[in-house]
N, C-alpha and C positions, 0 to 999 in steps of 0.2 A: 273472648274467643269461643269459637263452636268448632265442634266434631265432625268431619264428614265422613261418611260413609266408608272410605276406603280407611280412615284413620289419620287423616292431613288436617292439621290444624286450620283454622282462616280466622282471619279480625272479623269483630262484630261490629254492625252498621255505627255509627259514631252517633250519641246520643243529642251530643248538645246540635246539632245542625250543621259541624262542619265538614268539609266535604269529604265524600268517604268514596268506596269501589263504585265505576262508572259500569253500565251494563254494556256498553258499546267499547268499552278501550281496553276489554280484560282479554284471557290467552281463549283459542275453541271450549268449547264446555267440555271435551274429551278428556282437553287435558292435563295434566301434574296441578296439586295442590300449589306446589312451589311455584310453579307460571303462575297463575291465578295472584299468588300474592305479589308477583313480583311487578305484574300487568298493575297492581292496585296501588301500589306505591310509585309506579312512573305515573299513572295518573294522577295521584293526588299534587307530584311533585309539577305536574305540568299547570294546574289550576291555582300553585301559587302565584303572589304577587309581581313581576320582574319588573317594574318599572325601577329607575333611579329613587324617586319618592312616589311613596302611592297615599300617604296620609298627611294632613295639613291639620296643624296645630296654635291659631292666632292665641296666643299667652297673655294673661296676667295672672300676677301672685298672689292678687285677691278677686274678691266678687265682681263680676263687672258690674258696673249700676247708671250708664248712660252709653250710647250709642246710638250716632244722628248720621246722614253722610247729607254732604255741599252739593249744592248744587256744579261746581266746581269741582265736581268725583272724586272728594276724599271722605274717608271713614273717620272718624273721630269716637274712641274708646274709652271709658273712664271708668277706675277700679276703687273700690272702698277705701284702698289707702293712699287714695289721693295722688294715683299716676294715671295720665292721659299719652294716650297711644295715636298717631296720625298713620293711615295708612291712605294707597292709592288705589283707586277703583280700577282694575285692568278688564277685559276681553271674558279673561278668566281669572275668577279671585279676586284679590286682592294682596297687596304688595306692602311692608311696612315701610315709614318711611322715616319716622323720628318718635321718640320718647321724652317726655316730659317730667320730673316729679312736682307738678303741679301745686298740690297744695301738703298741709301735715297733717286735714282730718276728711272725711269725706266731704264727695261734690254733695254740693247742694242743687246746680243747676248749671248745663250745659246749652249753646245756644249758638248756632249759626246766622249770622245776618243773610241777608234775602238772595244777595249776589254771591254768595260760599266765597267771601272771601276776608271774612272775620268769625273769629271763635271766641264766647267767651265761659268763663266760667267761675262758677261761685264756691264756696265751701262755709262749713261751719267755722271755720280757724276767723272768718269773716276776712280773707283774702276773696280780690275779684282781680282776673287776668284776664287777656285780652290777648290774641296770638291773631298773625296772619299768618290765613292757610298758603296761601302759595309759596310764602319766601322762607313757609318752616319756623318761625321766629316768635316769640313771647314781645310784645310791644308796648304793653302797660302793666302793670301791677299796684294795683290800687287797693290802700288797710282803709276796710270801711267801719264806721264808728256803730254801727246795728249789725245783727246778723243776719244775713242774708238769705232766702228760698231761694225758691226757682228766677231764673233768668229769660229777657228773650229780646230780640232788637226789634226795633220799630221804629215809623216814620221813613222820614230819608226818600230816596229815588224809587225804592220800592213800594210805596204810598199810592201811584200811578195819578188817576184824576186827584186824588182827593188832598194831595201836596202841594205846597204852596213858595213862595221863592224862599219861604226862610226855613224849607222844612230838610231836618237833615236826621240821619239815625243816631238813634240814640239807644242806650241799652236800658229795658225797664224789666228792675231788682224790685223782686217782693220781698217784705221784712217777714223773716219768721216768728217775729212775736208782736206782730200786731198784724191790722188791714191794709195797712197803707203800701202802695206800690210807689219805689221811686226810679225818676230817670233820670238817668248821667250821660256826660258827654263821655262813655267810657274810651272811645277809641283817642282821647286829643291826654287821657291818663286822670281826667279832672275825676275827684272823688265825691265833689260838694253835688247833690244833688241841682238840678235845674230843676223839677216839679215833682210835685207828691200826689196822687192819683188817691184819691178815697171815695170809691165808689163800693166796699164788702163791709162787712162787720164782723169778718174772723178771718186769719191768714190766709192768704193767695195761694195756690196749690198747684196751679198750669195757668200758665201765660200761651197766648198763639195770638200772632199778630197776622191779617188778611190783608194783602197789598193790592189785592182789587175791590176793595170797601174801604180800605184806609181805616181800619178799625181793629182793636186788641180784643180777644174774649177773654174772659178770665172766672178761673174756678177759684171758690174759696173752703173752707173745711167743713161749713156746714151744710156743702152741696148747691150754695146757689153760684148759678152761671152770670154774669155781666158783660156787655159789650160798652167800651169806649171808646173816642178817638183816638187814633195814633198821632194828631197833629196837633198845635196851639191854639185853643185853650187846654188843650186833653179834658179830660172827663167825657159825663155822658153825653147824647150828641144833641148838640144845641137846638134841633125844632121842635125838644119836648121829647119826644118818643122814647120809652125806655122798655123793655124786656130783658125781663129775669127770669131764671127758672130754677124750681126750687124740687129736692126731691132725694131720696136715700137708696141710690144707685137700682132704681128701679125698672123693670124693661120699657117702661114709659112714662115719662117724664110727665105733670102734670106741668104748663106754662099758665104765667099769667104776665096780662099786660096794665101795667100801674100809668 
Protein backbone atom coordinates (compact mmCIF):
# COMPACT_ATOMS: atom_id res chain seq x y z
CA UNK A 1 0.00 0.00 0.00
CA UNK A 2 1.03 3.73 -0.84
CA UNK A 3 -0.13 7.14 0.44
CA UNK A 4 -1.56 9.63 -1.78
CA UNK A 5 -1.35 13.00 -1.38
CA UNK A 6 -4.85 13.71 -0.07
CA UNK A 7 -4.27 10.78 2.59
CA UNK A 8 -6.27 7.74 0.47
CA UNK A 9 -4.86 4.61 0.66
CA UNK A 10 -4.26 2.59 -2.88
CA UNK A 11 -2.71 -1.03 -3.59
CA UNK A 12 0.68 -1.27 -4.76
CA UNK A 13 1.43 -2.58 -8.49
CA UNK A 14 1.32 -6.55 -7.84
CA UNK A 15 4.82 -7.80 -7.71
CA UNK A 16 4.78 -11.22 -9.00
CA UNK A 17 3.13 -10.32 -12.60
CA UNK A 18 -0.32 -10.72 -11.96
CA UNK A 19 -2.69 -8.57 -13.20
CA UNK A 20 -3.01 -5.43 -11.38
CA UNK A 21 -4.88 -1.47 -11.91
CA UNK A 22 -5.43 -1.06 -15.73
CA UNK A 23 -4.69 2.84 -16.77
CA UNK A 24 -7.69 2.82 -19.18
CA UNK A 25 -10.48 1.09 -16.82
CA UNK A 26 -9.84 3.20 -13.59
CA UNK A 27 -12.47 6.24 -12.30
CA UNK A 28 -11.11 10.31 -13.96
CA UNK A 29 -7.80 11.19 -12.16
CA UNK A 30 -10.00 13.88 -10.24
CA UNK A 31 -11.57 11.66 -8.53
CA UNK A 32 -12.03 9.71 -4.76
CA UNK A 33 -9.32 7.51 -3.74
CA UNK A 34 -12.20 5.10 -3.14
CA UNK A 35 -13.35 5.14 -7.09
CA UNK A 36 -9.84 4.48 -7.96
CA UNK A 37 -9.92 1.42 -5.99
CA UNK A 38 -13.03 0.27 -6.74
CA UNK A 39 -12.33 1.05 -10.77
CA UNK A 40 -9.15 -1.61 -9.87
CA UNK A 41 -10.82 -4.32 -8.46
CA UNK A 42 -13.86 -4.60 -11.24
CA UNK A 43 -10.81 -4.56 -13.38
CA UNK A 44 -9.01 -7.14 -12.12
CA UNK A 45 -12.35 -8.97 -11.54
CA UNK A 46 -13.04 -8.73 -15.30
CA UNK A 47 -9.52 -10.30 -16.50
CA UNK A 48 -10.26 -13.29 -14.60
CA UNK A 49 -10.73 -16.55 -16.19
CA UNK A 50 -14.71 -17.27 -16.97
CA UNK A 51 -14.72 -19.99 -19.03
CA UNK A 52 -16.40 -23.53 -17.72
CA UNK A 53 -12.66 -24.97 -17.73
CA UNK A 54 -9.82 -22.93 -18.84
CA UNK A 55 -6.87 -25.46 -17.68
CA UNK A 56 -6.18 -29.06 -18.87
CA UNK A 57 -4.46 -31.56 -16.97
CA UNK A 58 -3.55 -35.12 -18.88
CA UNK A 59 -2.52 -37.24 -15.31
CA UNK A 60 -0.41 -39.86 -14.37
CA UNK A 61 0.67 -40.86 -10.85
CA UNK A 62 3.98 -41.24 -11.85
CA UNK A 63 6.81 -40.24 -14.39
CA UNK A 64 5.66 -40.48 -17.74
CA UNK A 65 8.43 -42.32 -19.60
CA UNK A 66 6.98 -43.19 -23.18
CA UNK A 67 4.79 -41.22 -25.42
CA UNK A 68 4.28 -42.08 -29.28
CA UNK A 69 0.88 -41.16 -31.15
CA UNK A 70 -0.76 -43.79 -34.42
CA UNK A 71 -0.79 -43.05 -37.30
CA UNK A 72 -4.35 -43.94 -36.56
CA UNK A 73 -4.55 -40.50 -34.11
CA UNK A 74 -4.28 -41.92 -30.95
CA UNK A 75 -1.89 -40.91 -28.14
CA UNK A 76 -0.41 -43.64 -26.22
CA UNK A 77 1.15 -42.72 -22.57
CA UNK A 78 3.17 -44.82 -20.36
CA UNK A 79 4.16 -44.09 -16.55
CA UNK A 80 6.99 -45.63 -14.34
CA UNK A 81 4.69 -47.60 -12.67
CA UNK A 82 3.80 -49.51 -15.36
CA UNK A 83 0.20 -47.76 -16.36
CA UNK A 84 -0.53 -46.98 -20.19
CA UNK A 85 -3.05 -44.24 -20.96
CA UNK A 86 -4.93 -44.34 -24.71
CA UNK A 87 -6.12 -41.15 -25.53
CA UNK A 88 -7.69 -39.53 -28.95
CA UNK A 89 -6.19 -37.12 -31.18
CA UNK A 90 -9.20 -34.32 -31.48
CA UNK A 91 -9.31 -30.81 -33.65
CA UNK A 92 -8.38 -29.63 -30.32
CA UNK A 93 -6.57 -31.59 -27.62
CA UNK A 94 -6.83 -34.45 -27.05
CA UNK A 95 -9.58 -36.81 -25.38
CA UNK A 96 -8.91 -39.92 -22.96
CA UNK A 97 -10.09 -42.89 -23.90
CA UNK A 98 -9.04 -46.05 -21.69
CA UNK A 99 -6.44 -47.02 -18.95
CA UNK A 100 -4.40 -49.88 -18.76
CA UNK A 101 -2.29 -51.30 -15.68
CA UNK A 102 -0.09 -52.64 -17.90
CA UNK A 103 2.69 -54.04 -16.40
CA UNK A 104 4.13 -54.25 -12.36
CA UNK A 105 7.58 -52.66 -13.18
CA UNK A 106 8.58 -50.03 -15.57
CA UNK A 107 8.15 -50.01 -19.56
CA UNK A 108 11.00 -51.00 -21.10
CA UNK A 109 9.65 -50.22 -24.60
CA UNK A 110 6.58 -48.94 -26.37
CA UNK A 111 5.96 -49.39 -30.13
CA UNK A 112 3.33 -48.75 -32.63
CA UNK A 113 3.07 -50.93 -35.90
CA UNK A 114 3.23 -48.91 -39.08
CA UNK A 115 -0.65 -48.95 -39.74
CA UNK A 116 -1.58 -47.45 -35.76
CA UNK A 117 -3.22 -50.13 -35.40
CA UNK A 118 -1.17 -52.39 -32.95
CA UNK A 119 0.57 -51.34 -29.66
CA UNK A 120 3.10 -53.14 -28.01
CA UNK A 121 4.96 -53.03 -25.00
CA UNK A 122 7.66 -54.31 -22.98
CA UNK A 123 8.68 -54.10 -19.13
CA UNK A 124 11.32 -55.30 -16.91
CA UNK A 125 8.64 -57.76 -15.06
CA UNK A 126 9.66 -59.38 -18.63
CA UNK A 127 5.80 -59.20 -19.68
CA UNK A 128 5.25 -58.14 -23.51
CA UNK A 129 1.52 -57.09 -24.41
CA UNK A 130 0.07 -56.46 -27.52
CA UNK A 131 -3.28 -54.08 -27.50
CA UNK A 132 -5.44 -52.99 -30.52
CA UNK A 133 -5.68 -49.51 -30.74
CA UNK A 134 -8.95 -49.16 -32.28
CA UNK A 135 -11.15 -51.69 -30.46
CA UNK A 136 -9.35 -50.50 -26.99
CA UNK A 137 -8.44 -54.19 -26.11
CA UNK A 138 -5.08 -56.03 -24.70
CA UNK A 139 -4.91 -58.94 -27.32
CA UNK A 140 -1.94 -60.99 -26.24
CA UNK A 141 0.22 -61.18 -23.28
CA UNK A 142 3.14 -62.93 -23.50
CA UNK A 143 5.90 -64.21 -20.10
CA UNK A 144 9.05 -63.90 -22.05
CA UNK A 145 11.94 -66.07 -20.75
CA UNK A 146 14.82 -62.84 -21.13
CA UNK A 147 14.46 -59.52 -20.27
CA UNK A 148 13.28 -57.38 -22.52
CA UNK A 149 14.53 -53.56 -24.00
CA UNK A 150 13.18 -51.65 -26.29
CA UNK A 151 10.57 -52.83 -28.83
CA UNK A 152 9.40 -52.04 -32.46
CA UNK A 153 7.32 -53.75 -35.35
CA UNK A 154 8.77 -54.54 -38.52
CA UNK A 155 8.35 -56.12 -41.92
CA UNK A 156 4.74 -56.86 -42.86
CA UNK A 157 2.74 -54.66 -45.51
CA UNK A 158 4.66 -51.87 -44.32
CA UNK A 159 8.11 -53.22 -45.90
CA UNK A 160 6.57 -51.58 -49.30
CA UNK A 161 9.02 -52.82 -52.28
CA UNK A 162 11.18 -54.66 -50.27
CA UNK A 163 8.39 -57.36 -48.87
CA UNK A 164 7.85 -60.38 -50.10
CA UNK A 165 4.63 -63.03 -50.14
CA UNK A 166 5.76 -64.49 -46.98
CA UNK A 167 6.55 -61.22 -45.22
CA UNK A 168 4.40 -60.37 -42.39
CA UNK A 169 4.97 -58.08 -39.07
CA UNK A 170 6.55 -59.13 -36.62
CA UNK A 171 7.65 -57.49 -33.37
CA UNK A 172 11.61 -57.13 -32.79
CA UNK A 173 12.43 -57.26 -28.83
CA UNK A 174 16.01 -56.36 -27.83
CA UNK A 175 17.42 -58.36 -24.93
CA UNK A 176 18.58 -56.13 -22.11
CA UNK A 177 21.37 -58.20 -21.25
CA UNK A 178 22.95 -59.13 -24.09
CA UNK A 179 23.13 -57.98 -28.20
CA UNK A 180 20.90 -59.98 -29.67
CA UNK A 181 17.52 -58.63 -31.04
CA UNK A 182 14.60 -61.14 -31.36
CA UNK A 183 11.53 -61.47 -33.42
CA UNK A 184 8.12 -62.78 -32.62
CA UNK A 185 5.03 -63.40 -34.02
CA UNK A 186 3.77 -61.07 -31.22
CA UNK A 187 0.43 -60.33 -32.58
CA UNK A 188 -0.98 -64.36 -33.24
CA UNK A 189 0.40 -64.40 -28.78
CA UNK A 190 3.47 -66.70 -29.98
CA UNK A 191 6.38 -66.04 -27.33
CA UNK A 192 9.13 -68.54 -28.98
CA UNK A 193 11.06 -66.25 -30.97
CA UNK A 194 11.06 -66.93 -34.93
CA UNK A 195 14.80 -65.30 -35.36
CA UNK A 196 17.57 -63.79 -33.45
CA UNK A 197 19.21 -60.86 -35.22
CA UNK A 198 23.09 -60.46 -34.05
CA UNK A 199 24.45 -57.81 -35.83
CA UNK A 200 25.86 -55.26 -32.04
CA UNK A 201 28.13 -56.38 -29.44
CA UNK A 202 26.40 -54.70 -26.55
CA UNK A 203 22.61 -54.17 -25.80
CA UNK A 204 20.23 -52.55 -28.28
CA UNK A 205 19.05 -49.19 -27.15
CA UNK A 206 16.51 -47.77 -30.13
CA UNK A 207 15.07 -49.79 -32.72
CA UNK A 208 13.26 -47.79 -35.92
CA UNK A 209 12.10 -49.75 -38.61
CA UNK A 210 11.98 -47.62 -42.39
CA UNK A 211 9.16 -49.06 -44.52
CA UNK A 212 10.46 -47.29 -47.66
CA UNK A 213 13.91 -49.37 -47.45
CA UNK A 214 12.50 -52.30 -45.78
CA UNK A 215 15.25 -52.02 -43.29
CA UNK A 216 15.57 -51.71 -39.15
CA UNK A 217 18.53 -49.24 -37.79
CA UNK A 218 19.48 -50.04 -34.55
CA UNK A 219 21.57 -48.25 -31.72
CA UNK A 220 23.48 -50.22 -29.18
CA UNK A 221 25.21 -48.93 -25.78
CA UNK A 222 28.36 -48.49 -27.09
CA UNK A 223 27.11 -45.89 -29.60
CA UNK A 224 27.49 -47.79 -32.72
CA UNK A 225 24.51 -47.42 -35.24
CA UNK A 226 23.55 -50.77 -37.73
CA UNK A 227 21.06 -51.12 -40.42
CA UNK A 228 19.41 -54.55 -41.34
CA UNK A 229 16.73 -56.14 -43.18
CA UNK A 230 13.26 -56.19 -41.96
CA UNK A 231 12.60 -59.23 -44.00
CA UNK A 232 13.91 -63.11 -44.41
CA UNK A 233 16.94 -63.87 -43.97
CA UNK A 234 16.95 -60.50 -41.51
CA UNK A 235 20.46 -59.48 -40.92
CA UNK A 236 22.73 -57.44 -42.66
CA UNK A 237 21.82 -56.76 -46.16
CA UNK A 238 22.93 -59.45 -48.47
CA UNK A 239 24.95 -57.52 -51.46
CA UNK A 240 27.76 -57.23 -48.87
CA UNK A 241 27.37 -53.46 -47.98
CA UNK A 242 27.37 -52.63 -44.51
CA UNK A 243 27.67 -49.22 -42.58
CA UNK A 244 28.21 -48.49 -39.05
CA UNK A 245 28.72 -45.64 -37.23
CA UNK A 246 30.52 -45.44 -34.25
CA UNK A 247 30.84 -42.42 -31.91
CA UNK A 248 30.15 -40.88 -28.08
CA UNK A 249 27.13 -38.64 -28.71
CA UNK A 250 29.28 -36.14 -30.66
CA UNK A 251 27.92 -33.28 -32.98
CA UNK A 252 29.32 -35.25 -35.65
CA UNK A 253 29.60 -38.48 -36.07
CA UNK A 254 32.70 -40.02 -37.60
CA UNK A 255 31.16 -43.02 -40.20
CA UNK A 256 32.96 -45.75 -41.66
CA UNK A 257 32.24 -48.21 -44.33
CA UNK A 258 33.67 -52.01 -43.44
Amino acid sequence: MKRTRDGESEPAAAEDGSPGPSDSGGAPAGGSGASRVGATVRGALARLPSAEMYERSYMHRDWVTHVLVTRTDFVATASRDGQLKFWKKMPRGIEFVKHFRAHMKPFAGLAASPDGSLLASTSADRGLKVFDVLAFDMIAWIKLDFTPGVCEWVGGAGAGAHANASSRTLLAVADADSPEVRLLDAASGEGTPLHTVRVHSAPVLLLRFSPAFGAVVSADARGVLEYWSATEPFGLPADGNRLSAAGELQPHVPLRDE
